[in-house]
Backbone bond lengths (Angstrom), bond angles and torsions (degrees), N, CA, C in turn:
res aa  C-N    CA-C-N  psi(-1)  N-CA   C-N-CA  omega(-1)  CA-C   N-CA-C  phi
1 X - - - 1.444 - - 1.529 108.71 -
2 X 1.233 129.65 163.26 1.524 141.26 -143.99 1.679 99.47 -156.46
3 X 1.032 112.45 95.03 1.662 136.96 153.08 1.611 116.83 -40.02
4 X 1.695 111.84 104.34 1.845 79.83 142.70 1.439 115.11 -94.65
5 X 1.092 105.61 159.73 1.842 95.33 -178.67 1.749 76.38 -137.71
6 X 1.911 85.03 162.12 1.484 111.82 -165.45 1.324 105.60 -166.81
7 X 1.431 112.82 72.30 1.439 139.05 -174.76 1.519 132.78 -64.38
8 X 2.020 83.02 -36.12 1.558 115.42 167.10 1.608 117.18 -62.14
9 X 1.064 122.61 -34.02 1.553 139.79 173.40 0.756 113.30 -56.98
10 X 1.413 141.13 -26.66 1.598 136.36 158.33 1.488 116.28 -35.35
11 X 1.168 121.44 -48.17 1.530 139.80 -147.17 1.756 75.88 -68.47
12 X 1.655 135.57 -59.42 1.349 130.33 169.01 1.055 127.01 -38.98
13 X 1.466 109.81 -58.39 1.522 127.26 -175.90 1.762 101.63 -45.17
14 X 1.341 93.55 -80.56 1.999 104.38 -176.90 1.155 101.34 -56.00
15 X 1.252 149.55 30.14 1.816 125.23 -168.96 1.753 81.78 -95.76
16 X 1.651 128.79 134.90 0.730 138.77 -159.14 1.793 123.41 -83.68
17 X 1.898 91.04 -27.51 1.509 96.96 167.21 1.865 102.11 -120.66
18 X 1.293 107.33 129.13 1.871 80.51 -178.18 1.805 94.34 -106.26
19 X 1.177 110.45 160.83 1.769 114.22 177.86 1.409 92.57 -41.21
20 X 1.666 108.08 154.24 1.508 122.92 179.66 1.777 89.17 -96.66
21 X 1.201 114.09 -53.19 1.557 117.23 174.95 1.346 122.26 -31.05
22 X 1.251 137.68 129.63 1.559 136.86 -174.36 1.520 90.78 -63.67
23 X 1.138 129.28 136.32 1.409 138.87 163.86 1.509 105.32 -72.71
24 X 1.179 113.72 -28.82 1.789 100.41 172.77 1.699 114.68 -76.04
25 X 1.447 103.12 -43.69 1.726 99.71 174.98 1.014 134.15 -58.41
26 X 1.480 97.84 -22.14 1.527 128.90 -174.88 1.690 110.97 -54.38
27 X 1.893 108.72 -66.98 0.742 161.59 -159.95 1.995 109.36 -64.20
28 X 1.364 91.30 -51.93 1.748 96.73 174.43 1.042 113.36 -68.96
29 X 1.521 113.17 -27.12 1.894 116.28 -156.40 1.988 99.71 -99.13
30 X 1.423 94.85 23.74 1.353 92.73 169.34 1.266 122.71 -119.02
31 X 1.128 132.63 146.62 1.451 131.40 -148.05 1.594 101.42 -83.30
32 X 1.507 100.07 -49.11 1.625 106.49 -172.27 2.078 132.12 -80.92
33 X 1.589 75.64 74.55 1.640 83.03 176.66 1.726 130.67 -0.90
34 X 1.402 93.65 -60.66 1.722 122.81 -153.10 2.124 81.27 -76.16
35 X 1.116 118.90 -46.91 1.309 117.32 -163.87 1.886 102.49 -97.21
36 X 0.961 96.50 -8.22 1.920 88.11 162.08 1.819 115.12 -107.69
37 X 1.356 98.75 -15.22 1.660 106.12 161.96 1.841 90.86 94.31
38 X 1.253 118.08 14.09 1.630 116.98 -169.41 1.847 110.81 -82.16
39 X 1.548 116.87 83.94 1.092 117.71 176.39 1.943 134.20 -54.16
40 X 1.464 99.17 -9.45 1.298 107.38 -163.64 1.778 107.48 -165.75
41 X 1.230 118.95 119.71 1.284 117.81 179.16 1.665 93.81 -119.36
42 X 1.393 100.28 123.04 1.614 112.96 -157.97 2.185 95.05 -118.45
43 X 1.221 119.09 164.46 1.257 122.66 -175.67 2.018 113.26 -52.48
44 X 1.691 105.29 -39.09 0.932 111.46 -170.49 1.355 110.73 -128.27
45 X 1.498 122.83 -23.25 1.440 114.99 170.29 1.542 102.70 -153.98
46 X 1.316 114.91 169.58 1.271 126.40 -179.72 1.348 121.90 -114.92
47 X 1.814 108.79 172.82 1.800 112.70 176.74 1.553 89.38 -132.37
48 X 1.417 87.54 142.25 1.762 117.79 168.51 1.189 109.51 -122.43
49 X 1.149 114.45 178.16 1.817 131.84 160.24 1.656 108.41 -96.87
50 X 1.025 123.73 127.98 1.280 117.88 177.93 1.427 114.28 -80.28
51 X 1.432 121.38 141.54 1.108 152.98 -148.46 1.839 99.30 -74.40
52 X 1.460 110.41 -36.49 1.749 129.35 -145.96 1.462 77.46 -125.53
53 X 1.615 162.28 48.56 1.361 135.74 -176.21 1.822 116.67 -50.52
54 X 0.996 105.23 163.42 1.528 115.97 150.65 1.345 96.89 -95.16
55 X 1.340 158.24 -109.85 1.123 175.98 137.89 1.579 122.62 -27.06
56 X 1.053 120.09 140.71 1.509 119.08 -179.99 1.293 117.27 -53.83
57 X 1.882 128.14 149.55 1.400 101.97 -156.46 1.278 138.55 88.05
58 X 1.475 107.67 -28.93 1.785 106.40 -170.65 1.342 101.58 -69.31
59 X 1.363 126.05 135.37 1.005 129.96 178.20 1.630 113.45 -137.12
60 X 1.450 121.91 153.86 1.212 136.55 -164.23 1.373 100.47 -98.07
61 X 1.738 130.26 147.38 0.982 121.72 159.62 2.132 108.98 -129.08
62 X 1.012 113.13 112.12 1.524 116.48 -175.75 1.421 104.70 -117.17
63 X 1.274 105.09 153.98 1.319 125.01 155.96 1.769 125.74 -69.24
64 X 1.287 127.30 -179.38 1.054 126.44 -153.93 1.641 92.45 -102.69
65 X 1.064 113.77 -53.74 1.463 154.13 -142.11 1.974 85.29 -94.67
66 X 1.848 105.88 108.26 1.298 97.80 -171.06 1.967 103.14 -104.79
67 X 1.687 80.72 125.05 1.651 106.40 -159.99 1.498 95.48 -128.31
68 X 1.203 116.17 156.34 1.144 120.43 176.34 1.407 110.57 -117.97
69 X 1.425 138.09 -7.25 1.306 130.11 169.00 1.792 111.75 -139.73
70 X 1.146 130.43 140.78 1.245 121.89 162.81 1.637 145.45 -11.66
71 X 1.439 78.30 -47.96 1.542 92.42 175.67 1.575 112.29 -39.22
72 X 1.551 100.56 -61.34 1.114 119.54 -170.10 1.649 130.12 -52.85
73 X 1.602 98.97 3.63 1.451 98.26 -169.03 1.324 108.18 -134.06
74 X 1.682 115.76 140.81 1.637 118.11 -158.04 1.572 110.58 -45.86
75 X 1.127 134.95 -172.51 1.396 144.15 119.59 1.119 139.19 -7.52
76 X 1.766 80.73 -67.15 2.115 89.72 168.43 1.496 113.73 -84.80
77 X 0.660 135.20 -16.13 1.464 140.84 157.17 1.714 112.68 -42.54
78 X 0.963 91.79 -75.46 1.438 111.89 173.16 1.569 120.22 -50.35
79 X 1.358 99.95 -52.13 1.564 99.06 158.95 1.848 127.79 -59.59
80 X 0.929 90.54 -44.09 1.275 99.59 173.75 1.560 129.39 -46.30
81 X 1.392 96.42 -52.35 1.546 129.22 167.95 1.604 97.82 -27.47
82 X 1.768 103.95 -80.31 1.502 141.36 -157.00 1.524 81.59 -52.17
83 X 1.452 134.51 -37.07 1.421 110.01 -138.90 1.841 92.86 -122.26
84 X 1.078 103.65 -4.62 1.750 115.03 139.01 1.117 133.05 -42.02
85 X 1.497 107.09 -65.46 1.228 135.99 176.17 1.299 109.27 -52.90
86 X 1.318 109.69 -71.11 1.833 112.49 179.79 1.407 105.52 -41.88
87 X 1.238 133.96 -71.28 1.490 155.35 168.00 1.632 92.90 -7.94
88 X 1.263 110.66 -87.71 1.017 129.60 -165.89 1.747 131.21 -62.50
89 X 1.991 90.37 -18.02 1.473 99.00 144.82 1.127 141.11 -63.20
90 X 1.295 99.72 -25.98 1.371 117.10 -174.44 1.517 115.18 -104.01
91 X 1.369 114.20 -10.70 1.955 110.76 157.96 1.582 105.55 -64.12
92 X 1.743 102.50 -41.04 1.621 98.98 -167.38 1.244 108.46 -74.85
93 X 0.906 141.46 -11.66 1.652 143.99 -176.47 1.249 93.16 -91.26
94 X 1.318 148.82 -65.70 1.093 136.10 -152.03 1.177 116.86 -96.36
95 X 1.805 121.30 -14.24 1.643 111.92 171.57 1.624 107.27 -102.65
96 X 1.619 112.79 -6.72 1.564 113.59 -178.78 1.191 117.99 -130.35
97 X 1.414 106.75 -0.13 2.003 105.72 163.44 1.737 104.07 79.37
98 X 1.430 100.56 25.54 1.405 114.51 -175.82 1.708 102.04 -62.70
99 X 1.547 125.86 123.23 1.098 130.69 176.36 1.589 125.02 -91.34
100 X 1.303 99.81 -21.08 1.711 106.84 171.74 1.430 104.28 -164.65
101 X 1.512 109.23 173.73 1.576 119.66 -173.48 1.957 120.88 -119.44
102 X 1.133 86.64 151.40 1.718 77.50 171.86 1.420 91.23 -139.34
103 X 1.569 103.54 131.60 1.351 112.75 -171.89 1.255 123.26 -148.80
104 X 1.450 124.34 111.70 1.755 116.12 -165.27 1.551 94.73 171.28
105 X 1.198 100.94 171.15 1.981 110.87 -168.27 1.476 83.45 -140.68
106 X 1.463 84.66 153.05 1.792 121.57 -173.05 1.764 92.77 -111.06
107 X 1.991 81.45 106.34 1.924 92.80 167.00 1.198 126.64 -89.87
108 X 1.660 130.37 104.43 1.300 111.45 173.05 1.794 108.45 93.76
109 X 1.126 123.51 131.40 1.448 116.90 -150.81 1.942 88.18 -82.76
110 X 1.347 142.89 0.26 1.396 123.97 154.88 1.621 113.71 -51.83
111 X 1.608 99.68 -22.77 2.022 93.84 -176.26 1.175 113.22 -98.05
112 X 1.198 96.97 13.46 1.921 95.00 -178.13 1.724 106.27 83.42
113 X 1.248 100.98 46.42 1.894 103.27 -174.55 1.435 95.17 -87.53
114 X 1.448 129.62 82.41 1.780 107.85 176.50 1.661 114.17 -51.08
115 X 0.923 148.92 -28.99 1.306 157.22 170.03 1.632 122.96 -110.68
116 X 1.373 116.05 59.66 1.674 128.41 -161.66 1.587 106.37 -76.85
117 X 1.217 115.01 28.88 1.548 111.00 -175.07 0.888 107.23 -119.22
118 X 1.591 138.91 -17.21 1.045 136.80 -174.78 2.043 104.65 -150.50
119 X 1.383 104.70 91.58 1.102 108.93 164.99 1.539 141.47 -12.03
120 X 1.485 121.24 115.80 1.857 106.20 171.54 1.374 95.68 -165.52
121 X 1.434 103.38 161.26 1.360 112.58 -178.99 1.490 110.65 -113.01
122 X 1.223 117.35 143.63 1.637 129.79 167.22 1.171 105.40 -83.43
123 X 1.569 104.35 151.60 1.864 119.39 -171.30 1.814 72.85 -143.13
124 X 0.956 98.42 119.41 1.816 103.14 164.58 1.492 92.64 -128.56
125 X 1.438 110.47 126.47 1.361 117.59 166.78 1.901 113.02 -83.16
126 X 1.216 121.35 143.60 1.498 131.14 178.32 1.384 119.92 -112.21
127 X 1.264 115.05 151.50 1.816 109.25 166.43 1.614 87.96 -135.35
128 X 1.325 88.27 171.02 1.839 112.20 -178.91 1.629 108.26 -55.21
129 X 0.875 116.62 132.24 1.940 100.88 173.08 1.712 118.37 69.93
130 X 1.540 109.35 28.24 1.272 113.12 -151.72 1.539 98.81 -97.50
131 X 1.457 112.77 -9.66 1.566 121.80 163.18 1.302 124.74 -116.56
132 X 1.650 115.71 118.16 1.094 126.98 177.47 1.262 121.07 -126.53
133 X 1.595 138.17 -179.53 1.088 155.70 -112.61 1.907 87.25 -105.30
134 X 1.238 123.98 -13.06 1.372 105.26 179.91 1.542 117.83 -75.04
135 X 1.137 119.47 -32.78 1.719 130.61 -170.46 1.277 94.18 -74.66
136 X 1.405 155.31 -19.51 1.190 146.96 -153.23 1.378 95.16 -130.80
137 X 1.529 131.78 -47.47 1.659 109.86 -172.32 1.431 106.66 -96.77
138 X 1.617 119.83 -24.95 1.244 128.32 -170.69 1.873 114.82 -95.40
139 X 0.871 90.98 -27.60 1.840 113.58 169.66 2.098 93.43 63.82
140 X 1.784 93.88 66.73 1.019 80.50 -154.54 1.710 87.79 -153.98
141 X 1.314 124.68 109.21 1.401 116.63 171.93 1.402 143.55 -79.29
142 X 1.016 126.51 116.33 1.452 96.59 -169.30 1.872 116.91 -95.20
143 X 1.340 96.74 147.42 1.626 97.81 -167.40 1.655 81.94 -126.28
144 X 1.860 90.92 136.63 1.772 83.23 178.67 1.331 107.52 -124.94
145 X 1.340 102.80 31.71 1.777 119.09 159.32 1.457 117.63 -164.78
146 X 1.195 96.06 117.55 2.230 118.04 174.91 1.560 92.80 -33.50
147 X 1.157 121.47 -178.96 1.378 139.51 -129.53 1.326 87.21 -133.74
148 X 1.664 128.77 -48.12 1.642 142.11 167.12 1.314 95.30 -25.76
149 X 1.536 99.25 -75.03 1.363 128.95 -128.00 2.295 84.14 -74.35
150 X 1.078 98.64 -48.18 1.641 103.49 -169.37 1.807 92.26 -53.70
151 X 1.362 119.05 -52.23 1.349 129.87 -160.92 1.518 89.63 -66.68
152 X 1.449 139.14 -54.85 1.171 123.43 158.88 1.350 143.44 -27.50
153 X 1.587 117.44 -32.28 1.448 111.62 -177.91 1.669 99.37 -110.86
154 X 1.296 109.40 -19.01 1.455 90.73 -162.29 2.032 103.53 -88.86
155 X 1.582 95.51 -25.11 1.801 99.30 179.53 1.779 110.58 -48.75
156 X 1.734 118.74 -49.41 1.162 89.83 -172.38 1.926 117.36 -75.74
157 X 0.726 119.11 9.59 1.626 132.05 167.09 1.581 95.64 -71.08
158 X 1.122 109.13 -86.61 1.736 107.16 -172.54 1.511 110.52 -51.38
159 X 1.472 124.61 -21.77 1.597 110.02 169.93 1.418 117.87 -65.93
160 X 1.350 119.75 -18.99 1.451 134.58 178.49 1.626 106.87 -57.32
161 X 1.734 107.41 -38.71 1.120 81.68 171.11 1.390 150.46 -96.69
162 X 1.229 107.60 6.42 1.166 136.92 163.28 1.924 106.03 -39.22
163 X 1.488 90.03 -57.35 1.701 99.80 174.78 1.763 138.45 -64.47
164 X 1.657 84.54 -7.51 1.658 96.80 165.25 1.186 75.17 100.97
């Protein structure tokens, strides 16, 4: 069996006061894309870069509408989500050589939901050999591109879809 580990995530986990503000509501109602990390403003929900990555790329996909479980959200919502996701599998494959996906949301803080009030799913893109010996002896991740710079190449891809 094959671990991701994410050691660096503590520094979130333990932060002693976390914002009372939903970081997603927060986040839409800001004008400046590039500085809220918001790759895609979609009819019913959106994609970001996550703030905490596992891997370069990881990106969040939420709804607009702050829900805490599925149920709670239309059809098209939901569709939308799914067809985000695909979309957005396919920016990471084709602008980052993304080789596989990890994809699913944490319900309810028993699943490890750090933020269980308002629903979203992680898209972490993977490559072969994409975990090594630093996160485990060095407690130490390596990211080999800033979060700017990722939000830089991958946003004009997702503005495309805006254009059909």
């Amino acid at each position: 069996m094959k671990n991701l580990w994410a050691p660096w995530r503590m520094e979130y986990i333990r932060a002693p006061e976390k914002d009372k503000d939903c970081i997603f509501c927060k986040k839409i109602k800001m004008e400046n894309d590039q500085e809220s990390l918001l790759l895609y403003r979609g009819e019913n929900a959106f994609v970001m870069l996550n703030l905490y990555p596992y891997n370069n790329g990881h990106i969040l996909i939420a709804p607009y509408e702050h829900v805490n479980r599925t149920s709670k959200l239309s059809a098209n919502c939901l569709s939308e989500i799914m067809e985000l996701a695909d979309s957005s599998m396919l920016i990471l494959t084709r602008e980052m050589n993304a080789q596989g996906f990890n994809f699913g949301a944490n319900i309810g803080s028993a699943a490890g939901a750090g933020i269980e009030e308002h629903i979203h799913f992680h898209l972490v893109p993977r490559w072969i050999g994409d975990t090594n010996f630093m996160p485990i002896l060095g407690h130490t991740k390596v990211q080999v591109q800033g979060l700017k710079e990722t939000w830089s190449q991958l946003q004009p891809l997702f503005n495309k879809l805006k254009q059909g």
